[in-house]
SEMARVO-612653 format. One record per atom (N, C-alpha, C, O, CB): residue number from 1; residue in one letter; x, y, z. Coordinates in steps of 0.2 Angstrom, whole numbers. Glycine has a CB too. Example, Ala and Ser with C-alpha at 12.3 -4.5 7.8 and 13.67 -1.06 7.14 Angstrom:
<pts>
@k:1&r:A&u:66&v:-28&w:39
@k:1&r:A&u:62&v:-22&w:39
@k:1&r:A&u:66&v:-16&w:39
@k:1&r:A&u:71&v:-17&w:42
@k:1&r:A&u:57&v:-22&w:45
@k:2&r:S&u:64&v:-11&w:35
@k:2&r:S&u:68&v:-5&w:36
@k:2&r:S&u:64&v:0&w:39
@k:2&r:S&u:67&v:6&w:40
@k:2&r:S&u:70&v:-3&w:29
</pts>
This chain:
<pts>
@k:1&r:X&u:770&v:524&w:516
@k:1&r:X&u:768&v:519&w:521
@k:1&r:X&u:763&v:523&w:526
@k:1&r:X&u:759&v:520&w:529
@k:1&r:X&u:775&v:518&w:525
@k:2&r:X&u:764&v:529&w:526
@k:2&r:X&u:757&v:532&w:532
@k:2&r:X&u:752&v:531&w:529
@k:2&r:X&u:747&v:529&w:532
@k:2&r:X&u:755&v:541&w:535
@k:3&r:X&u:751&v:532&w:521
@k:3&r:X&u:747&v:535&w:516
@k:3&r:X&u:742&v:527&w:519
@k:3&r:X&u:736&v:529&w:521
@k:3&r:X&u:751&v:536&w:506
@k:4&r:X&u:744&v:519&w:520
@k:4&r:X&u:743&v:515&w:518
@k:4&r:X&u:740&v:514&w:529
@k:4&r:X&u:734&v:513&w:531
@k:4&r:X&u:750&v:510&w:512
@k:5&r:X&u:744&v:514&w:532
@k:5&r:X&u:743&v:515&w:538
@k:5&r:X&u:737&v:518&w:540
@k:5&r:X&u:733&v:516&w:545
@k:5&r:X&u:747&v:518&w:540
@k:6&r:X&u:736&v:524&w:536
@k:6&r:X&u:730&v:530&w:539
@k:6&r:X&u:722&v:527&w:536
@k:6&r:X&u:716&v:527&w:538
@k:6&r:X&u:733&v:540&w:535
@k:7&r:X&u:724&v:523&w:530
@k:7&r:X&u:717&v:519&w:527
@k:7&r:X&u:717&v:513&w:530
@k:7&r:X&u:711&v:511&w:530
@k:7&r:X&u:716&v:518&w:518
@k:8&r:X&u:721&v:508&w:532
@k:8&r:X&u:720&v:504&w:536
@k:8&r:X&u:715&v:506&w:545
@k:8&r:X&u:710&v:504&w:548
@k:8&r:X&u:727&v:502&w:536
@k:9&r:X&u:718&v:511&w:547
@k:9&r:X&u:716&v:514&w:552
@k:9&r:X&u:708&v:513&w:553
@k:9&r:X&u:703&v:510&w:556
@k:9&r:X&u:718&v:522&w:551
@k:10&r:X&u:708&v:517&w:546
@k:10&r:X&u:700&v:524&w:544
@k:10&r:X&u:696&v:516&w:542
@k:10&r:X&u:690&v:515&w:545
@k:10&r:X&u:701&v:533&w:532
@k:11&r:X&u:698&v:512&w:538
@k:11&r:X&u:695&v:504&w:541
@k:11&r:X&u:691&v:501&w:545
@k:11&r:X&u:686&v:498&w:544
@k:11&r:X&u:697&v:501&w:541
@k:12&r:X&u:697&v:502&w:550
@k:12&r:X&u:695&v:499&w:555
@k:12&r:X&u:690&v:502&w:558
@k:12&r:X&u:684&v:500&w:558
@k:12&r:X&u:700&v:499&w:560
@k:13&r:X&u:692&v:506&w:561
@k:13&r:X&u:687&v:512&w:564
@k:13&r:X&u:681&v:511&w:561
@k:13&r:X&u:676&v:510&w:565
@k:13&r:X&u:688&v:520&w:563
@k:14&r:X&u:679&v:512&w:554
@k:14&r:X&u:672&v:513&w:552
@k:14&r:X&u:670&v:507&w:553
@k:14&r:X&u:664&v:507&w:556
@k:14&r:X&u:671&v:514&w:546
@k:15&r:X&u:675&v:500&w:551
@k:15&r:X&u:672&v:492&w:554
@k:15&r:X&u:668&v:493&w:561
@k:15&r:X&u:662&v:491&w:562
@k:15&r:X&u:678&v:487&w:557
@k:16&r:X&u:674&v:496&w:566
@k:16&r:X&u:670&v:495&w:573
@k:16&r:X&u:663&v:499&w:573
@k:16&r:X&u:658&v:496&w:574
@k:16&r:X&u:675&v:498&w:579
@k:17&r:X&u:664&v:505&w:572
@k:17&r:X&u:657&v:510&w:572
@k:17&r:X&u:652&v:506&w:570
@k:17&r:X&u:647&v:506&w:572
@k:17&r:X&u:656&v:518&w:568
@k:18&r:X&u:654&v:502&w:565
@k:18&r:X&u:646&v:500&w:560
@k:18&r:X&u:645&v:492&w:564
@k:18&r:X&u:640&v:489&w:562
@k:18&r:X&u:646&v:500&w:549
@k:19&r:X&u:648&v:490&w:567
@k:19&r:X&u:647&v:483&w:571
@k:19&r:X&u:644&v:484&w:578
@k:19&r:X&u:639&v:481&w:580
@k:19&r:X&u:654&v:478&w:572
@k:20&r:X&u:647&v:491&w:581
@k:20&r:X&u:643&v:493&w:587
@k:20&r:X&u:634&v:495&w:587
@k:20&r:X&u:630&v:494&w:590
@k:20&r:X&u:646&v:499&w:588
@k:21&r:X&u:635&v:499&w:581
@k:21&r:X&u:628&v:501&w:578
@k:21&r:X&u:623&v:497&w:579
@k:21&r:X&u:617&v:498&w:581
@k:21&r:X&u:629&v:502&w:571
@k:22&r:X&u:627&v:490&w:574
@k:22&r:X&u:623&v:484&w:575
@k:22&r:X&u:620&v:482&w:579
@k:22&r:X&u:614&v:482&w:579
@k:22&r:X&u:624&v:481&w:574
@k:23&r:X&u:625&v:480&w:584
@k:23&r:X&u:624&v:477&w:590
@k:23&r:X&u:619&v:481&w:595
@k:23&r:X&u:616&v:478&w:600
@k:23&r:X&u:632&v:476&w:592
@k:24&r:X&u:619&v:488&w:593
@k:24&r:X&u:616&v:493&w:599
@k:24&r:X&u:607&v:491&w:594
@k:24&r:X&u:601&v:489&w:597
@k:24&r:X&u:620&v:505&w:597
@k:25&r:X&u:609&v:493&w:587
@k:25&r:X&u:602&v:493&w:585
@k:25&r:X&u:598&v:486&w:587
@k:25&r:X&u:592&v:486&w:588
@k:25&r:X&u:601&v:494&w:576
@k:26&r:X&u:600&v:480&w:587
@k:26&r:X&u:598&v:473&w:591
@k:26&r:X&u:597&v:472&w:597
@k:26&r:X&u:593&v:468&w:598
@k:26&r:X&u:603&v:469&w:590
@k:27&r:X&u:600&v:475&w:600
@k:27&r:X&u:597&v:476&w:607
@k:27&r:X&u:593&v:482&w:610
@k:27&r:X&u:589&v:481&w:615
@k:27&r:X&u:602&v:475&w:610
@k:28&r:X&u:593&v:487&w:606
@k:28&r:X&u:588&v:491&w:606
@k:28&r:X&u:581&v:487&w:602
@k:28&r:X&u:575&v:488&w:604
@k:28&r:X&u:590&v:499&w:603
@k:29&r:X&u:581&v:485&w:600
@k:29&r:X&u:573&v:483&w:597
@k:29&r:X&u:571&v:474&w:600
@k:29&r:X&u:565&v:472&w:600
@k:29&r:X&u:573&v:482&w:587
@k:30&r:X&u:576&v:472&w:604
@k:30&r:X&u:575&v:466&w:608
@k:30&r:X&u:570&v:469&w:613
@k:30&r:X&u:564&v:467&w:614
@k:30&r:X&u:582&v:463&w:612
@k:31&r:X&u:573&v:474&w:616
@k:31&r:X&u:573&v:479&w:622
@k:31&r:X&u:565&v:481&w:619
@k:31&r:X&u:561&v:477&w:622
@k:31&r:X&u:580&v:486&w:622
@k:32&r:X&u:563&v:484&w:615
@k:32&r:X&u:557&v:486&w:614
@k:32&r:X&u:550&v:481&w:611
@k:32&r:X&u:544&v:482&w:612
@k:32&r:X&u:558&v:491&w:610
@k:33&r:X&u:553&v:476&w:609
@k:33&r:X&u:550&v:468&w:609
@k:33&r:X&u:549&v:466&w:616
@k:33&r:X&u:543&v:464&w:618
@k:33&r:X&u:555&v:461&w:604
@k:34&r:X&u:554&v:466&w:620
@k:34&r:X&u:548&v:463&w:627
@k:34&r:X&u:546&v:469&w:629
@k:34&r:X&u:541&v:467&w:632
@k:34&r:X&u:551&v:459&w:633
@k:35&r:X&u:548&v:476&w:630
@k:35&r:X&u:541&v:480&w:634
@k:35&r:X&u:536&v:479&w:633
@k:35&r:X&u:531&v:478&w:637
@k:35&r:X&u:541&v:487&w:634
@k:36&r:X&u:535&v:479&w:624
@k:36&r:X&u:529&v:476&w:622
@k:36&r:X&u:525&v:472&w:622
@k:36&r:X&u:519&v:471&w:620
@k:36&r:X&u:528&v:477&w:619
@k:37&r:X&u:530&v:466&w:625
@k:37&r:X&u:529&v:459&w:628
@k:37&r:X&u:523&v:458&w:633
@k:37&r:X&u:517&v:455&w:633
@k:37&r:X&u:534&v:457&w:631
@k:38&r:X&u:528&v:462&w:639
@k:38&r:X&u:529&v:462&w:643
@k:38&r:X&u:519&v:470&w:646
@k:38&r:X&u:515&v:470&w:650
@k:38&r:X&u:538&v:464&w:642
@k:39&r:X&u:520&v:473&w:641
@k:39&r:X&u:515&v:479&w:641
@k:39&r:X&u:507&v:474&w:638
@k:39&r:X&u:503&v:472&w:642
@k:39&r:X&u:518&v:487&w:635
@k:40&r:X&u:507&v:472&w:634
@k:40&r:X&u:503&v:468&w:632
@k:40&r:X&u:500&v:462&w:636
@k:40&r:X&u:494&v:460&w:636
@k:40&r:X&u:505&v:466&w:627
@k:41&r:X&u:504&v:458&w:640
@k:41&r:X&u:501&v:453&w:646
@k:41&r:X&u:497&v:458&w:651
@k:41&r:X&u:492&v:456&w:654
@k:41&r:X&u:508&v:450&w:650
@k:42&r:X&u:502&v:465&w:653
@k:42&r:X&u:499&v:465&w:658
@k:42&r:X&u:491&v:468&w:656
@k:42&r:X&u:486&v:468&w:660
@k:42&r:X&u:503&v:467&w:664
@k:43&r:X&u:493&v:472&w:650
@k:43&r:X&u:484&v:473&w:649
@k:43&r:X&u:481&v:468&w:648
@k:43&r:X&u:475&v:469&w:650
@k:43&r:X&u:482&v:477&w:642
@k:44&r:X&u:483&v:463&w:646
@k:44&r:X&u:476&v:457&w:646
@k:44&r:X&u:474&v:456&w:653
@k:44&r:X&u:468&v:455&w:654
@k:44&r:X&u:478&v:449&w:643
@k:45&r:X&u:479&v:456&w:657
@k:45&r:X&u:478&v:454&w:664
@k:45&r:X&u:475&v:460&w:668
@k:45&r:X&u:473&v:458&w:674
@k:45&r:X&u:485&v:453&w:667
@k:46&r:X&u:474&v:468&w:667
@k:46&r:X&u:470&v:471&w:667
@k:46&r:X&u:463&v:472&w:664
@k:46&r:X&u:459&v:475&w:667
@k:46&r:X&u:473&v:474&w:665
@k:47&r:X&u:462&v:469&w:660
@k:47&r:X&u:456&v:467&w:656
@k:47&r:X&u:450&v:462&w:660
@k:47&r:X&u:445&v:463&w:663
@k:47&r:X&u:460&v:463&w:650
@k:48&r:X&u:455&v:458&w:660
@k:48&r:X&u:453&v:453&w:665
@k:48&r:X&u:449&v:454&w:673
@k:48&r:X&u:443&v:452&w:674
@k:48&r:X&u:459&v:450&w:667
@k:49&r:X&u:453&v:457&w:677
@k:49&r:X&u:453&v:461&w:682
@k:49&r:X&u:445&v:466&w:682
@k:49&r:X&u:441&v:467&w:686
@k:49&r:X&u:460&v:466&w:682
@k:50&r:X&u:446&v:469&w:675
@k:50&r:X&u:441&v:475&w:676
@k:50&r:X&u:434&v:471&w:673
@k:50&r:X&u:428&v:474&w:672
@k:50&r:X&u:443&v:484&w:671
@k:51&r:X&u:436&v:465&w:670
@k:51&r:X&u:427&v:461&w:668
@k:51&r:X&u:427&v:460&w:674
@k:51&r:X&u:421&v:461&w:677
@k:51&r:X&u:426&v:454&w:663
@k:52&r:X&u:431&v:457&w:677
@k:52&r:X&u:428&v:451&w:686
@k:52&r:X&u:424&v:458&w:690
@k:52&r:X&u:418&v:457&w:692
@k:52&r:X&u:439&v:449&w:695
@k:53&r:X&u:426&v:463&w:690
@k:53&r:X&u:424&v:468&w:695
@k:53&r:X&u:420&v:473&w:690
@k:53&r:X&u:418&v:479&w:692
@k:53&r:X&u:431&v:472&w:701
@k:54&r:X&u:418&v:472&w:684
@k:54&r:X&u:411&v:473&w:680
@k:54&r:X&u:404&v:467&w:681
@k:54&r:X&u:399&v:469&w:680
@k:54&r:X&u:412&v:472&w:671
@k:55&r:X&u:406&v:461&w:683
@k:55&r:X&u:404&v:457&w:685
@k:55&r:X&u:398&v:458&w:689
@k:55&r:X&u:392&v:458&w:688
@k:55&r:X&u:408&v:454&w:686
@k:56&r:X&u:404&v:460&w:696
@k:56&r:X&u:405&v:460&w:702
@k:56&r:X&u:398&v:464&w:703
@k:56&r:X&u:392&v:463&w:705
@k:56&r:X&u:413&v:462&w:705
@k:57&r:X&u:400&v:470&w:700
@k:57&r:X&u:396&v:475&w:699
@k:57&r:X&u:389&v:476&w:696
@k:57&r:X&u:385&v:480&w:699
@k:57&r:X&u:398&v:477&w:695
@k:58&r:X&u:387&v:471&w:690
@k:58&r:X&u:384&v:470&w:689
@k:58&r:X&u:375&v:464&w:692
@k:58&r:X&u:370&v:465&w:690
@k:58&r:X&u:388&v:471&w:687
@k:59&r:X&u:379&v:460&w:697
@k:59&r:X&u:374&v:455&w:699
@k:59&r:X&u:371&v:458&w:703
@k:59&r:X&u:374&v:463&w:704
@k:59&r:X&u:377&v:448&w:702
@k:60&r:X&u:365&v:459&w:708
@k:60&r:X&u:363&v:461&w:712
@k:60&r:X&u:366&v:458&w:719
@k:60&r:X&u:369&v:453&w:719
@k:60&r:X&u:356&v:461&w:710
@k:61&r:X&u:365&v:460&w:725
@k:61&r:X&u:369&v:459&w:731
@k:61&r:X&u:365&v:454&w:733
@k:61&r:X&u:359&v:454&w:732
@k:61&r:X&u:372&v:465&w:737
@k:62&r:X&u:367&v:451&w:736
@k:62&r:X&u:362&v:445&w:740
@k:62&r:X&u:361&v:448&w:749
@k:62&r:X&u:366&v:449&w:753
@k:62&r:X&u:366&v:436&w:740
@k:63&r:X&u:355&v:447&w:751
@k:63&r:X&u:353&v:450&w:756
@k:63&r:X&u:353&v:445&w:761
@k:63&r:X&u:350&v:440&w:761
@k:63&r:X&u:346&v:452&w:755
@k:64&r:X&u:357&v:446&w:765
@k:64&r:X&u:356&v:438&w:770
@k:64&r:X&u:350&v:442&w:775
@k:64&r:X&u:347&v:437&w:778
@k:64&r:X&u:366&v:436&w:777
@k:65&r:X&u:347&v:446&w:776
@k:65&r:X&u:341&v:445&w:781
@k:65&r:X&u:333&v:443&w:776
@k:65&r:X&u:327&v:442&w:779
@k:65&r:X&u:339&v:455&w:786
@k:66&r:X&u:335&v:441&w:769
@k:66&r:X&u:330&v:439&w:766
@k:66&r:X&u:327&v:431&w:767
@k:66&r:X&u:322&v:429&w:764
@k:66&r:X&u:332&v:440&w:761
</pts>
């Protein structure tokens, strides 16, 4: 009866560790799909930013006493 108890146990246990696992490895790579979401917008949105003020940079100034 322990013999049968103690592999029931050692069952379980390993069930739970390898469903946690899961569940961790799934949400750790959710978790790193949006930083890189999330990292990627705002470089475009950096991008953006630094053409406007290459731009900006670029035109010659307009002289109002001209």
């Amino acid at each position: 009866m322990g013999y049968v108890l103690r592999v029931r146990l050692a069952s379980f246990f390993t069930g739970a560790a390898t469903a946690s696992f899961a569940g961790l490895y799934i949400l750790h790579r959710d978790y790193k799909l949006a930083h890189q979401s999330l990292t990627q917008q705002g470089m475009s949105q950096l991008k953006e930013i630094v053409y406007v003020v290459y731009l900006g940079l670029e035109t010659p100034p307009i002289s109002i006493l001209v």
